[in-house]
C-alpha positions in Angstrom: 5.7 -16.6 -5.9 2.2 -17.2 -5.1 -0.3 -18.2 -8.1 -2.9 -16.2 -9.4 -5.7 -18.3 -8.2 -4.4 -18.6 -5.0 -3.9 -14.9 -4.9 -7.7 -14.3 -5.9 -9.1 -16.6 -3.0 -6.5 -14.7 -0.6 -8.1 -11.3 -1.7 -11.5 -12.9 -0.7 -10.3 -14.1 2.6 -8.4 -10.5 3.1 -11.9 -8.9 2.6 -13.1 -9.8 5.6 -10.1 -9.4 7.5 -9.6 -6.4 10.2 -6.4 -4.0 9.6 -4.0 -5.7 12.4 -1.7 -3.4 12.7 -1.6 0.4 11.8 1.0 2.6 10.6 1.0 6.3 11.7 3.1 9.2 12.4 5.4 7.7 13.7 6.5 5.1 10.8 8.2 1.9 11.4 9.2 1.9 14.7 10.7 -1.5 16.2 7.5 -2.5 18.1 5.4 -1.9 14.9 8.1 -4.3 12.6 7.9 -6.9 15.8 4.1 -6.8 15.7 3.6 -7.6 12.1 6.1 -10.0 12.0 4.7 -11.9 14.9 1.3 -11.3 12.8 2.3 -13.1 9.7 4.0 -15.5 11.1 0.9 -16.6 13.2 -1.7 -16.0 10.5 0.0 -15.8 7.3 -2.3 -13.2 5.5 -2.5 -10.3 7.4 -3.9 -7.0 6.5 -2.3 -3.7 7.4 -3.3 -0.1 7.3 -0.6 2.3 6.7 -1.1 6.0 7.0 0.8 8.2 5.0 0.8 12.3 3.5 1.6 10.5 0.0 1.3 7.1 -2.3 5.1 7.4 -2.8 5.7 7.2 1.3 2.6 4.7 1.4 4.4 2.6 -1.0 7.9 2.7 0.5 6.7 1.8 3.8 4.7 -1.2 2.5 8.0 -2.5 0.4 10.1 -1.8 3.5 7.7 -4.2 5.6 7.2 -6.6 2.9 11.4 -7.1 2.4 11.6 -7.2 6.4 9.6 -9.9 6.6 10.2 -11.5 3.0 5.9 -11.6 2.6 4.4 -10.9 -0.6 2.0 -8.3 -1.4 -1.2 -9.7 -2.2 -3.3 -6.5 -2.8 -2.6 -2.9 -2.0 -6.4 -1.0 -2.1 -6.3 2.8 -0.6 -4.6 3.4 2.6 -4.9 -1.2 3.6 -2.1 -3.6 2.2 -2.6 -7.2 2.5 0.3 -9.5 2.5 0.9 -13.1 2.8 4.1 -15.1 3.9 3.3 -18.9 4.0 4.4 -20.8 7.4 6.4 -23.8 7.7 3.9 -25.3 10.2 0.5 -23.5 10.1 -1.4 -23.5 13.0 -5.0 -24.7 12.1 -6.3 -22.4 15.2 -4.1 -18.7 13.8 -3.9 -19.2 10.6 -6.3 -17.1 8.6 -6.1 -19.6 5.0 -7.2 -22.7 6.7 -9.4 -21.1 9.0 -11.4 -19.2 6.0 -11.7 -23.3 4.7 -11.6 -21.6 1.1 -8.0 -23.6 0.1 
């Protein structure tokens, strides 16, 4: 479980970050699941849009993602969720923590 100072300065880098992946019509498909997971495992925080009719459906694809890829919700504003899963060996190059120089 991440800290809540260390989830504060992840919201601030997450500001600034671009939706990487989105989440339409056609829900979790296998390509979608492979591309976030490649995602978060390169960058650690990763922001995602997901576009749903409802909260409910926004919120069940967001905890299906999350327990996928065992990340952690950081913040969930609107239709954007951010979520963080800390690597074993961050690369100083991907990963969007050490690059933001805010930790």
């Amino acid at each position: 479980m991440t800290k809540a100072a260390d989830k504060k300065k992840f919201r601030a880098i997450g500001h600034h970050l671009k939706p990487i992946v989105t989440v339409a019509g056609n829900g979790l498909s296998e390509s979608v699941m492979s591309e976030i997971s490649r995602a978060i495992t390169d960058h650690e925080l990763i922001k995602i849009k997901v576009l749903a009719e409802d909260r409910s459906e926004r919120k069940a694809l967001i905890l299906a993602i999350n327990e996928a890829n065992q990340a952690e919700v950081i913040q969930t504003i609107g239709n954007m969720a951010l979520l963080y899963k800390a690597a074993e060996k961050p690369n100083p190059a991907l990963s969007n923590i050490l690059r933001s120089g805010l930790l």
